[in-house]
mmCIF file of the N, C-alpha and C atoms, coordinates in Angstrom:
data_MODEL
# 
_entry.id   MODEL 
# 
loop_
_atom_site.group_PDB 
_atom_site.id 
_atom_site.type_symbol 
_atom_site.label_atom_id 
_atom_site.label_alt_id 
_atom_site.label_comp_id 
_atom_site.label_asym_id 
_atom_site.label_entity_id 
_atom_site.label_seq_id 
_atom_site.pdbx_PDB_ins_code 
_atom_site.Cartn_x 
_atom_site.Cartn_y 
_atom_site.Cartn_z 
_atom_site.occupancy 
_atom_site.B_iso_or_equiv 
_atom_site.pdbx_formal_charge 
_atom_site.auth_seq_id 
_atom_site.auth_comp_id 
_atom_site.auth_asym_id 
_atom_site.auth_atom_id 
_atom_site.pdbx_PDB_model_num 
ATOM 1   N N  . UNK A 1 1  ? 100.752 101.929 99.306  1.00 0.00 ? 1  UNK A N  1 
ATOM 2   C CA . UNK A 1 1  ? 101.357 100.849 100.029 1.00 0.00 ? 1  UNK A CA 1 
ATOM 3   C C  . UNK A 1 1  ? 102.438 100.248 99.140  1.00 0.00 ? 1  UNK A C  1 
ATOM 4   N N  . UNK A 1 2  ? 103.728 100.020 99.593  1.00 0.00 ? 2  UNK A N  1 
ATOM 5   C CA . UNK A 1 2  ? 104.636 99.560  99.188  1.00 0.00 ? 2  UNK A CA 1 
ATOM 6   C C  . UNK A 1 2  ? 104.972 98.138  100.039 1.00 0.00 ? 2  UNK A C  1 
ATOM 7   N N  . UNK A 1 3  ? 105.749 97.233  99.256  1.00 0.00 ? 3  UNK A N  1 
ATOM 8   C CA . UNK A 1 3  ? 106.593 95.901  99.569  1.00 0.00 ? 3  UNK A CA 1 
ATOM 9   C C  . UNK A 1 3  ? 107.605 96.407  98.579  1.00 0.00 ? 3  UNK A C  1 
ATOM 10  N N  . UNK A 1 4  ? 108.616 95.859  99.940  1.00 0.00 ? 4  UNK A N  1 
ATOM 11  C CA . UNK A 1 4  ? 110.289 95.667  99.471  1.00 0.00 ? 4  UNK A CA 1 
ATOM 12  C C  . UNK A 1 4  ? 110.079 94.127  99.379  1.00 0.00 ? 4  UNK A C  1 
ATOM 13  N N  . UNK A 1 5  ? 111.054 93.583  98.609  1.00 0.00 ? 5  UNK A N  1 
ATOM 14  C CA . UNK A 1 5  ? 110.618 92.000  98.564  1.00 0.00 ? 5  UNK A CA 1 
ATOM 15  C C  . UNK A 1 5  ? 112.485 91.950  97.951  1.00 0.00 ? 5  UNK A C  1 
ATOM 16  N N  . UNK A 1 6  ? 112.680 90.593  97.801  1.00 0.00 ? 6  UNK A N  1 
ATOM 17  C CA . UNK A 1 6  ? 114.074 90.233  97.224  1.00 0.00 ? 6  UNK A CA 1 
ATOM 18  C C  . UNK A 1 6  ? 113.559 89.144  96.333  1.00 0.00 ? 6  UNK A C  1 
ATOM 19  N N  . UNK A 1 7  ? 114.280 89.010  94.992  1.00 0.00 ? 7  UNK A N  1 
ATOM 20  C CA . UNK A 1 7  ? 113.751 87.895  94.212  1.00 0.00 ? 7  UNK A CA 1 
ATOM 21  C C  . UNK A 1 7  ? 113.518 86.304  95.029  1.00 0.00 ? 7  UNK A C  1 
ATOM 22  N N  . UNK A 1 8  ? 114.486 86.283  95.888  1.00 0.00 ? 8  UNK A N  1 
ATOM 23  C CA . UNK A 1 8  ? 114.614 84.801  96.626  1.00 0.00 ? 8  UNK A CA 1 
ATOM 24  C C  . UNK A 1 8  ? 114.383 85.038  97.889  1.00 0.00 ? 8  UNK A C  1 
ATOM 25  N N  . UNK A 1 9  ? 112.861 84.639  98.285  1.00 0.00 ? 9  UNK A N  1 
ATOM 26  C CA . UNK A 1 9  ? 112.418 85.400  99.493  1.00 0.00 ? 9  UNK A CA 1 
ATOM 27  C C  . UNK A 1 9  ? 111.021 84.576  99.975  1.00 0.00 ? 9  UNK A C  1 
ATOM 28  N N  . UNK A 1 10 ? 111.567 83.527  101.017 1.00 0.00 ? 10 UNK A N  1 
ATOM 29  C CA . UNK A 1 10 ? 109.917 82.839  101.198 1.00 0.00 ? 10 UNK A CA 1 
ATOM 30  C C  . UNK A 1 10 ? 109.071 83.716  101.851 1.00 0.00 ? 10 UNK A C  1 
ATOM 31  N N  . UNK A 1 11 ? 109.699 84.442  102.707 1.00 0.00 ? 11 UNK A N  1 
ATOM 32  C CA . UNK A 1 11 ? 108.817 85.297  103.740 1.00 0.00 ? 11 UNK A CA 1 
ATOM 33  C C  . UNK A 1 11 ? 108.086 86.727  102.625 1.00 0.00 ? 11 UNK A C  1 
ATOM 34  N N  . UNK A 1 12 ? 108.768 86.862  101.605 1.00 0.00 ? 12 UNK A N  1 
ATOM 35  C CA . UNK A 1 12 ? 108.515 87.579  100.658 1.00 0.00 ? 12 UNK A CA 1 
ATOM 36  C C  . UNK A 1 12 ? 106.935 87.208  100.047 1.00 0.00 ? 12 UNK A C  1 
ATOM 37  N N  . UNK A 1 13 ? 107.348 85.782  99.589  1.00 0.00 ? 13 UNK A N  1 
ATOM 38  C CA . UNK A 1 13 ? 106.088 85.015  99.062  1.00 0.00 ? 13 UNK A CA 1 
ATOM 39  C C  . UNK A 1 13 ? 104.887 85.089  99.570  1.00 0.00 ? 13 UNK A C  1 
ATOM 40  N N  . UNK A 1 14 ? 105.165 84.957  101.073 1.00 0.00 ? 14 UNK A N  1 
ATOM 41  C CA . UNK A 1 14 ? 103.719 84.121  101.703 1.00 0.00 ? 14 UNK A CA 1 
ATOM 42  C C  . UNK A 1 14 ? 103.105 85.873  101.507 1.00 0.00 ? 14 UNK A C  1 
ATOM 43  N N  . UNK A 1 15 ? 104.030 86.877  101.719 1.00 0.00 ? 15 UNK A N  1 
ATOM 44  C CA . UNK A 1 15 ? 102.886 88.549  102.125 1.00 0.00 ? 15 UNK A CA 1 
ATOM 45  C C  . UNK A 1 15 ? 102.288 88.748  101.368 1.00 0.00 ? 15 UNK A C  1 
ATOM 46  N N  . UNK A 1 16 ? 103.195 88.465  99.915  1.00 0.00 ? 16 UNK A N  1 
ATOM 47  C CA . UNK A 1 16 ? 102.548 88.658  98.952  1.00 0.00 ? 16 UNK A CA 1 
ATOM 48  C C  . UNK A 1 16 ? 101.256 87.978  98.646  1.00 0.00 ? 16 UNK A C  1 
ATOM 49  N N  . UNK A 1 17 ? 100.965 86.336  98.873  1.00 0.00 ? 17 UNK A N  1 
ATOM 50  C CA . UNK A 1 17 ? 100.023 85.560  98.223  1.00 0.00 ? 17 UNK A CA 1 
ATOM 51  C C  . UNK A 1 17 ? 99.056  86.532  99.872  1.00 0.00 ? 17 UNK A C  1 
ATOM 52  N N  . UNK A 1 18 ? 99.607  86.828  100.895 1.00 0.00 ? 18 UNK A N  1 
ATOM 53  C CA . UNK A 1 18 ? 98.545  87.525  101.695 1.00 0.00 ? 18 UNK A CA 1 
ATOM 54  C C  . UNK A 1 18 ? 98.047  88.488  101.368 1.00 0.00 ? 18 UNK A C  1 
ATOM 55  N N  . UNK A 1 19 ? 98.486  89.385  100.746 1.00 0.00 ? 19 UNK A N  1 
ATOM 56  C CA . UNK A 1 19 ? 97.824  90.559  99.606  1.00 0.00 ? 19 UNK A CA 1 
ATOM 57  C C  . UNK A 1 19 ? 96.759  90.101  99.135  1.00 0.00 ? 19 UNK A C  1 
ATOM 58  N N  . UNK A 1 20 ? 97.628  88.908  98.158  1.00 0.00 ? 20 UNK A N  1 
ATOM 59  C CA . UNK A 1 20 ? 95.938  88.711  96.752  1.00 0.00 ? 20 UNK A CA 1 
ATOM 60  C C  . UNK A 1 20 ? 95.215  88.431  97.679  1.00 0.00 ? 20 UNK A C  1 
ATOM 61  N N  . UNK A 1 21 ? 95.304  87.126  98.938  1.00 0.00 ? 21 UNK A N  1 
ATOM 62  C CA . UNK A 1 21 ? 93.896  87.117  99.356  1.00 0.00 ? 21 UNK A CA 1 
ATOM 63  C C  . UNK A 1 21 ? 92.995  87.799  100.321 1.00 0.00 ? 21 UNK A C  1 
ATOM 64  N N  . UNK A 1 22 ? 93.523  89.058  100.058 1.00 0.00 ? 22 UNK A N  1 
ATOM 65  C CA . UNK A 1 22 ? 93.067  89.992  101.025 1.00 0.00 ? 22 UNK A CA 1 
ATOM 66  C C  . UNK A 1 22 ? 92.648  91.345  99.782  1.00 0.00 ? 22 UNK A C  1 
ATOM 67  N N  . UNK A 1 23 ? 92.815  90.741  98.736  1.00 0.00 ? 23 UNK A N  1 
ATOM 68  C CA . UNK A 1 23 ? 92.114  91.515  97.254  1.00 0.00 ? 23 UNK A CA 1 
ATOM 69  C C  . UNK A 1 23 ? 93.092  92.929  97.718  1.00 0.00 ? 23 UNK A C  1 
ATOM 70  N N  . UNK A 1 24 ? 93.694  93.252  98.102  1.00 0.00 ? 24 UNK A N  1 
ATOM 71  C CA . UNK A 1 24 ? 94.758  94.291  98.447  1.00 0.00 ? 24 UNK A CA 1 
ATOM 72  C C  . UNK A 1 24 ? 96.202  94.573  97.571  1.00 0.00 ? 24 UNK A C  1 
ATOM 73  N N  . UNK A 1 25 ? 96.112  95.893  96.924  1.00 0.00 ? 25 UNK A N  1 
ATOM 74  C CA . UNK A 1 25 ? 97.147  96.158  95.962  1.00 0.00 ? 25 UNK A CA 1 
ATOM 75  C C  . UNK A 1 25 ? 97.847  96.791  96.879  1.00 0.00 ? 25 UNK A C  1 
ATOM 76  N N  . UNK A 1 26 ? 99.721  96.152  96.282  1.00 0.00 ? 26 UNK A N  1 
ATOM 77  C CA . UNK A 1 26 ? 100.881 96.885  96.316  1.00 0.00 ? 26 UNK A CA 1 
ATOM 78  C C  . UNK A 1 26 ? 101.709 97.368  96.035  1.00 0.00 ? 26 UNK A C  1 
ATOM 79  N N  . UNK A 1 27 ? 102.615 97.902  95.760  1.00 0.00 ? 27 UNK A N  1 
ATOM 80  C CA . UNK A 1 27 ? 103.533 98.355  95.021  1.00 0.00 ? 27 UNK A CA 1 
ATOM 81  C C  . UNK A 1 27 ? 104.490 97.179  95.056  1.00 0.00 ? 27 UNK A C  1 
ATOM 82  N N  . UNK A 1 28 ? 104.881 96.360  94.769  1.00 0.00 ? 28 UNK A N  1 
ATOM 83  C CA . UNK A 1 28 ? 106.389 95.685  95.141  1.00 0.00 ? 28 UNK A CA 1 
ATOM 84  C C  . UNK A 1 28 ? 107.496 95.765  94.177  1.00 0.00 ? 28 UNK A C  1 
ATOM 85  N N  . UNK A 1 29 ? 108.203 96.285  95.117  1.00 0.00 ? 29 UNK A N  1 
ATOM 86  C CA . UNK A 1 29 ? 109.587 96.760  94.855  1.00 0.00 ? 29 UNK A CA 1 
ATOM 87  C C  . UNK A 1 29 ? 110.426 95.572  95.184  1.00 0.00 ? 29 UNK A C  1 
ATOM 88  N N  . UNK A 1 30 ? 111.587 95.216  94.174  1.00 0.00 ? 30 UNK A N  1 
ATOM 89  C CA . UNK A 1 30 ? 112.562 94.209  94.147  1.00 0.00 ? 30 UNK A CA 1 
ATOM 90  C C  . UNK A 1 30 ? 113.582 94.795  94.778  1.00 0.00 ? 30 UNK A C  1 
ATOM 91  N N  . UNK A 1 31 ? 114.177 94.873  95.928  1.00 0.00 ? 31 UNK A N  1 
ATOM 92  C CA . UNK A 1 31 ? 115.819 95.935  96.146  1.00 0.00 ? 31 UNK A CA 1 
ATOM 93  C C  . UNK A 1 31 ? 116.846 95.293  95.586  1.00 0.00 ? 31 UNK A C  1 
ATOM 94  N N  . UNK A 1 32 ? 116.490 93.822  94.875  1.00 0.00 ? 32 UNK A N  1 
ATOM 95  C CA . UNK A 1 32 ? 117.699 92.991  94.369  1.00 0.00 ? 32 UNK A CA 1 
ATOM 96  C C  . UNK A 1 32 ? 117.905 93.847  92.688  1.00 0.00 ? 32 UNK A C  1 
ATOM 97  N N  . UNK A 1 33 ? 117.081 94.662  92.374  1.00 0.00 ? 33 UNK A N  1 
ATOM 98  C CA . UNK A 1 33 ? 116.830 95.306  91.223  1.00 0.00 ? 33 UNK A CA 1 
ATOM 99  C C  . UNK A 1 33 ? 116.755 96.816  91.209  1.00 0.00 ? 33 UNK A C  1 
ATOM 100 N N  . UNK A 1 34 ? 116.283 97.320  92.370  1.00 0.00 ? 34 UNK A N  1 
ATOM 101 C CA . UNK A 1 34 ? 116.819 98.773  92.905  1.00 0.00 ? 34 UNK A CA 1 
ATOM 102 C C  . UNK A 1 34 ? 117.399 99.367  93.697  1.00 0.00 ? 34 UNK A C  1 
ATOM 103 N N  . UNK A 1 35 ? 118.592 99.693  93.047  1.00 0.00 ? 35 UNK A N  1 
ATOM 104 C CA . UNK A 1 35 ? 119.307 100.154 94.644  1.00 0.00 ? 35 UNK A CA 1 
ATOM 105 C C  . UNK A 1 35 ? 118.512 101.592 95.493  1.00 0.00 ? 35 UNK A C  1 
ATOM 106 N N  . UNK A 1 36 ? 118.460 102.175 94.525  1.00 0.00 ? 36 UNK A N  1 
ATOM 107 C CA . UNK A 1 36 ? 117.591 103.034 95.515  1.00 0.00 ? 36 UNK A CA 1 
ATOM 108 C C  . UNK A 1 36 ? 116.685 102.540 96.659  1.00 0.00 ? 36 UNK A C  1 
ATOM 109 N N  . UNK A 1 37 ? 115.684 101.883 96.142  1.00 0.00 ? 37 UNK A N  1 
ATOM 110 C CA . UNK A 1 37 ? 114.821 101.454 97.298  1.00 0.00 ? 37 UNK A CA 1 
ATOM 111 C C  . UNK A 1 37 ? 115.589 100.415 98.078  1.00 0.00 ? 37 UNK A C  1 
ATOM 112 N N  . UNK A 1 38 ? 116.695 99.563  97.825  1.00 0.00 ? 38 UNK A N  1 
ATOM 113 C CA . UNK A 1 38 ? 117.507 98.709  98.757  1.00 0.00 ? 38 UNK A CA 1 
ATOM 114 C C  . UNK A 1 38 ? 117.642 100.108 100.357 1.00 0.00 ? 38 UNK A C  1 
ATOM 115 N N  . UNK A 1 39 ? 118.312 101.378 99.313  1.00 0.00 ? 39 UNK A N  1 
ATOM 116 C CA . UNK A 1 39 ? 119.206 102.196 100.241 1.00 0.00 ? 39 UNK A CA 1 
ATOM 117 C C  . UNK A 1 39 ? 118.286 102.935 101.156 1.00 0.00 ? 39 UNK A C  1 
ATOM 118 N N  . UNK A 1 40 ? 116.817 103.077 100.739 1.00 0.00 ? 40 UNK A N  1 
ATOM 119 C CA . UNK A 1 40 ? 115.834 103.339 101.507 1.00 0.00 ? 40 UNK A CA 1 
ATOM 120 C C  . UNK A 1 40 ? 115.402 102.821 102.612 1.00 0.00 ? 40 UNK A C  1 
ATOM 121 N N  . UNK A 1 41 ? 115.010 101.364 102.577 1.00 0.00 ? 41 UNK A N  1 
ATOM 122 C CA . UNK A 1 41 ? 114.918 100.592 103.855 1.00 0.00 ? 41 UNK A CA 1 
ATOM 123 C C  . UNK A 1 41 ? 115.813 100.466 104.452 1.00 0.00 ? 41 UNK A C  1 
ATOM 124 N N  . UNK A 1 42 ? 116.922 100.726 104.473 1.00 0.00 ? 42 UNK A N  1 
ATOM 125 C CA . UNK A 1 42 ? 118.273 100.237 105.044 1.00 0.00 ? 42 UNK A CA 1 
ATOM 126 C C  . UNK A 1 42 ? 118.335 101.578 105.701 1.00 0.00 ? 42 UNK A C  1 
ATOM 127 N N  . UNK A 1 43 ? 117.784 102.757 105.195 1.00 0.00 ? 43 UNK A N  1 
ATOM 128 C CA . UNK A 1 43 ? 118.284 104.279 106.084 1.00 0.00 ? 43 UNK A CA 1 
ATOM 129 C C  . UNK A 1 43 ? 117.255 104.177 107.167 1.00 0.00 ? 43 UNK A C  1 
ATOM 130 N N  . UNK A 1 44 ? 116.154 103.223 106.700 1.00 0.00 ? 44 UNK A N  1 
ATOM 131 C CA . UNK A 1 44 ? 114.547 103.040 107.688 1.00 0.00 ? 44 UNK A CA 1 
ATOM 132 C C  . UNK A 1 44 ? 114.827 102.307 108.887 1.00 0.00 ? 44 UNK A C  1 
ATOM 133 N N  . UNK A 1 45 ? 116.119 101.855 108.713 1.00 0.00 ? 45 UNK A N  1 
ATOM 134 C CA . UNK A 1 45 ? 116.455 100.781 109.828 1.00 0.00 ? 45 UNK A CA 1 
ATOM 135 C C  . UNK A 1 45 ? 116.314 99.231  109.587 1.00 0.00 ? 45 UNK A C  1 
ATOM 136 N N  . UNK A 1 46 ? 116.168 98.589  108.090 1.00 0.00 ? 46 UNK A N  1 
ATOM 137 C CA . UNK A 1 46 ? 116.218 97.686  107.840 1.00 0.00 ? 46 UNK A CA 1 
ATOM 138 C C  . UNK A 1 46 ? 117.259 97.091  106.999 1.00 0.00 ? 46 UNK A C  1 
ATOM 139 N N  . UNK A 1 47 ? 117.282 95.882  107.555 1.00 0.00 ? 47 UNK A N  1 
ATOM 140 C CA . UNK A 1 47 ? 118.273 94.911  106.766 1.00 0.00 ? 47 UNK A CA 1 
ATOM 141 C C  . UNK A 1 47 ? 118.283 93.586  106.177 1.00 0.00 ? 47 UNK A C  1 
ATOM 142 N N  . UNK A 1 48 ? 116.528 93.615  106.246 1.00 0.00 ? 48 UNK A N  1 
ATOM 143 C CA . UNK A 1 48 ? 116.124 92.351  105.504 1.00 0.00 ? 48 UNK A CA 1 
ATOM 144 C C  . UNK A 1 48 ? 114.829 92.757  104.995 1.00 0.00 ? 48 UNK A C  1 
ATOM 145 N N  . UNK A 1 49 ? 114.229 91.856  104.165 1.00 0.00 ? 49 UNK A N  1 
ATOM 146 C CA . UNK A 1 49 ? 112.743 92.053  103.545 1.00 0.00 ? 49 UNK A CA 1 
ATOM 147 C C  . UNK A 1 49 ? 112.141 90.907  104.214 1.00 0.00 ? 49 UNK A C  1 
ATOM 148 N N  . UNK A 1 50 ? 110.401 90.441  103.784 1.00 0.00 ? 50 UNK A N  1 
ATOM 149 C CA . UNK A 1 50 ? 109.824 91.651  103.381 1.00 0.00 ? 50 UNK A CA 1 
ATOM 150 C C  . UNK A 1 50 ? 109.721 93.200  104.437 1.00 0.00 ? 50 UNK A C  1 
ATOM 151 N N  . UNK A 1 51 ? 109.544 94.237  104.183 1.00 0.00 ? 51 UNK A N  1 
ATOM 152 C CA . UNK A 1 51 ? 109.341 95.417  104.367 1.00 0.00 ? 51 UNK A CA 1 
ATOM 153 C C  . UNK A 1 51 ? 108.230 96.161  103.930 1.00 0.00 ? 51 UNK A C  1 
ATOM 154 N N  . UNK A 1 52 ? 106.877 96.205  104.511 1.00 0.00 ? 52 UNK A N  1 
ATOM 155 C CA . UNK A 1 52 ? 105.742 97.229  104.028 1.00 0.00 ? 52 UNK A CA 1 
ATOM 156 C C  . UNK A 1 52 ? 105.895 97.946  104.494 1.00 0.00 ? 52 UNK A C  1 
ATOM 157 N N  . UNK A 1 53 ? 105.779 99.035  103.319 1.00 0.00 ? 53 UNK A N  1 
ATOM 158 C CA . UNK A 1 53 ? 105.715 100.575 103.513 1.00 0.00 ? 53 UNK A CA 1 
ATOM 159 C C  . UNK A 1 53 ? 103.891 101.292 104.089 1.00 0.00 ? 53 UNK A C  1 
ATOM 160 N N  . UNK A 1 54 ? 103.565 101.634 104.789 1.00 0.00 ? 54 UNK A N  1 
ATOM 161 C CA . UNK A 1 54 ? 101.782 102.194 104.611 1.00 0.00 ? 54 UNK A CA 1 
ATOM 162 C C  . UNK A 1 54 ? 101.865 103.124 105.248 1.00 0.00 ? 54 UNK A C  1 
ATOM 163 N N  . UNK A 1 55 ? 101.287 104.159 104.496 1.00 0.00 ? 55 UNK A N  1 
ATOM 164 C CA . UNK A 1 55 ? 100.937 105.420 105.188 1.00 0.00 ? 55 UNK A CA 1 
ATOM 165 C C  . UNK A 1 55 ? 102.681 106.168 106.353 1.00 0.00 ? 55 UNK A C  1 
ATOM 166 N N  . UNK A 1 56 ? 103.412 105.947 105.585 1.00 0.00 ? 56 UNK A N  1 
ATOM 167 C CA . UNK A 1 56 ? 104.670 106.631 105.796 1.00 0.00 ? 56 UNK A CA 1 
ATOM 168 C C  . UNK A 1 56 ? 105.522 105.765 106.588 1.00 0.00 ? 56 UNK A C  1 
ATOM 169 N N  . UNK A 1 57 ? 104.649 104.959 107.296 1.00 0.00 ? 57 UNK A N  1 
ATOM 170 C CA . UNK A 1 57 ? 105.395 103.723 108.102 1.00 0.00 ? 57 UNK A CA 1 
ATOM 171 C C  . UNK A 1 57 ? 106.089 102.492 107.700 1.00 0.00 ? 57 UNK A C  1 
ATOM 172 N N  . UNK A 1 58 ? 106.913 102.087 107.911 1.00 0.00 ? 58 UNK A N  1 
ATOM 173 C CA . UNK A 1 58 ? 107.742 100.844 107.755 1.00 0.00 ? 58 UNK A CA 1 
ATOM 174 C C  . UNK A 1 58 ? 107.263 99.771  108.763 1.00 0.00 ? 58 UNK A C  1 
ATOM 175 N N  . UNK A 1 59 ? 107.426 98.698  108.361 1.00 0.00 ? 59 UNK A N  1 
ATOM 176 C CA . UNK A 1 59 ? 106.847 97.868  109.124 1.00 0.00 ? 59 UNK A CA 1 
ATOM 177 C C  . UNK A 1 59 ? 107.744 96.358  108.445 1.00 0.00 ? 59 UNK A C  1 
ATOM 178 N N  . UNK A 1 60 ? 108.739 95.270  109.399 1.00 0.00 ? 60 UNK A N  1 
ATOM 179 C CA . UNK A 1 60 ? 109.518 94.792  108.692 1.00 0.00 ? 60 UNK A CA 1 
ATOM 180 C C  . UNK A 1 60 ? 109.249 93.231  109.281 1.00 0.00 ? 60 UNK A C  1 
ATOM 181 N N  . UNK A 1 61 ? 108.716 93.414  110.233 1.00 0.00 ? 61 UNK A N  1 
ATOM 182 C CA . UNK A 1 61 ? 108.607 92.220  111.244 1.00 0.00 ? 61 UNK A CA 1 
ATOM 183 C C  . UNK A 1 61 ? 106.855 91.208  110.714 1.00 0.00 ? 61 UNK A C  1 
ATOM 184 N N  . UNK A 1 62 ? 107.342 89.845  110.080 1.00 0.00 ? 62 UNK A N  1 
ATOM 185 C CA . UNK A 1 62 ? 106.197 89.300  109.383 1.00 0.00 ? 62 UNK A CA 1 
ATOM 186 C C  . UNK A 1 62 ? 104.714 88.947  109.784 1.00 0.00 ? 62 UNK A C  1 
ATOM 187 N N  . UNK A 1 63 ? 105.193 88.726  110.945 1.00 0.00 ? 63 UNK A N  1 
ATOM 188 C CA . UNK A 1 63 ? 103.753 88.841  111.609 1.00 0.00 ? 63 UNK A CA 1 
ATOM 189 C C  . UNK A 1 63 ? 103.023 90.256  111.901 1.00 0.00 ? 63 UNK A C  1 
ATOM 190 N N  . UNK A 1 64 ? 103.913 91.180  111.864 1.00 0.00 ? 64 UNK A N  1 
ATOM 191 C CA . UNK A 1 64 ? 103.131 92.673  112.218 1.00 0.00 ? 64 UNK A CA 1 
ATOM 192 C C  . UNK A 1 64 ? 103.016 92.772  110.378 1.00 0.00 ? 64 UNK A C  1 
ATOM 193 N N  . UNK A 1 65 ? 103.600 92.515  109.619 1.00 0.00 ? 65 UNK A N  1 
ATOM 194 C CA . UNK A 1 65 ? 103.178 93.012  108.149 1.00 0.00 ? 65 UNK A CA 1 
ATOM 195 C C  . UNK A 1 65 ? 101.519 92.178  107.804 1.00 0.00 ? 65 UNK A C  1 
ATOM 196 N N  . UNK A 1 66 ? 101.463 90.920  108.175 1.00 0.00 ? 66 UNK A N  1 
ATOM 197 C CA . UNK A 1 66 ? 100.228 90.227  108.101 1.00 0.00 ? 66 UNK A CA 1 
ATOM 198 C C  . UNK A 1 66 ? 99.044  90.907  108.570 1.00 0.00 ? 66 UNK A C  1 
ATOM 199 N N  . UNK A 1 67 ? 99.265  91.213  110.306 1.00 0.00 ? 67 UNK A N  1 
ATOM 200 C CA . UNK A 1 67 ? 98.627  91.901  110.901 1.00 0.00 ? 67 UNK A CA 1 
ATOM 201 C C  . UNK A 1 67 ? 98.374  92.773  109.926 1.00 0.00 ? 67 UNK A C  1 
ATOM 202 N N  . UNK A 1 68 ? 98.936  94.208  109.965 1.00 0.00 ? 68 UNK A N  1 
ATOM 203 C CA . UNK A 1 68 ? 98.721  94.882  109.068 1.00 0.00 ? 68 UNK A CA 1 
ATOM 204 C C  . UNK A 1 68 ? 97.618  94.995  107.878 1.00 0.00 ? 68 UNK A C  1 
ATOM 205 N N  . UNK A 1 69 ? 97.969  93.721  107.176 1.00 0.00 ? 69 UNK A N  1 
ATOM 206 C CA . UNK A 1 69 ? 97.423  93.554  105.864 1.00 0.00 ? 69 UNK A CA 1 
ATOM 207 C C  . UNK A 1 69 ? 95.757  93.269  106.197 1.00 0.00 ? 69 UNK A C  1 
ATOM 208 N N  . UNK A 1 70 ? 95.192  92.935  107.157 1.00 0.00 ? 70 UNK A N  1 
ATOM 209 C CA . UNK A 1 70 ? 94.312  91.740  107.921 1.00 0.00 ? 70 UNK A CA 1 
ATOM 210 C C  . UNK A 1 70 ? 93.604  93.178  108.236 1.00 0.00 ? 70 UNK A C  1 
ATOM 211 N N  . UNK A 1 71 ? 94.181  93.898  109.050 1.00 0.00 ? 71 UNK A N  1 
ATOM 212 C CA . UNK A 1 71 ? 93.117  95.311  108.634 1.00 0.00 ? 71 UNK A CA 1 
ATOM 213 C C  . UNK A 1 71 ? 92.998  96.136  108.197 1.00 0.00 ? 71 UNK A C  1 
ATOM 214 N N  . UNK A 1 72 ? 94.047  96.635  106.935 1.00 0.00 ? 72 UNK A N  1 
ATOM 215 C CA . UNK A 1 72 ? 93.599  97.817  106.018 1.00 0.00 ? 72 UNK A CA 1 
ATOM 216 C C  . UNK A 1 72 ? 92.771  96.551  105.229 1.00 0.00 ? 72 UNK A C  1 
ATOM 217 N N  . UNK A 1 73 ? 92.524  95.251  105.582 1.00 0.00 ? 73 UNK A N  1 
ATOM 218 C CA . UNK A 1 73 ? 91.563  94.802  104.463 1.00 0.00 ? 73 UNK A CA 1 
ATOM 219 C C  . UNK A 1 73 ? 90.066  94.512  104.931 1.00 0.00 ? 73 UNK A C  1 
ATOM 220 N N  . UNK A 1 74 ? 89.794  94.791  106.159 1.00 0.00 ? 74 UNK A N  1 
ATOM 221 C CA . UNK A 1 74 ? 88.445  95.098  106.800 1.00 0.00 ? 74 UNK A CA 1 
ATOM 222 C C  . UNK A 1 74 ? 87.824  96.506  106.553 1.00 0.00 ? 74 UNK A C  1 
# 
């Protein structure tokens, strides 16, 4: 599981503090620090963060990333 995140990023914040409390590890990736992975989500069809990556899927929209998180943690 990957997160794209940007250093200055509230919506960034909250997924993340939704991770820890969902005891759930991620990869997070800065795109303000890699262009590669910037140029990745952007070929995925995105143009903002956050962005979870799971199981080959992109997923960019914050309430479906929560969702998300809420049951790979059941």
């Amino acid at each position: 599981m990957k997160l794209y995140t940007k250093t200055i990023c509230p919506k960034c914040l909250w997924v993340k503090s939704e991770l820890q409390r969902a005891r759930l590890r991620a990869d997070i990736i800065n795109i303000d620090l890699d262009e590669q992975a910037k140029q990745t989500i952007m070929e995925a069809g995105f143009l903002s963060v956050p962005v979870l990556e799971y199981e080959g899927k992109f997923i960019g929209d914050v309430k479906e990333v929560i969702s998300q998180i809420e049951l790979i943690a059941q």
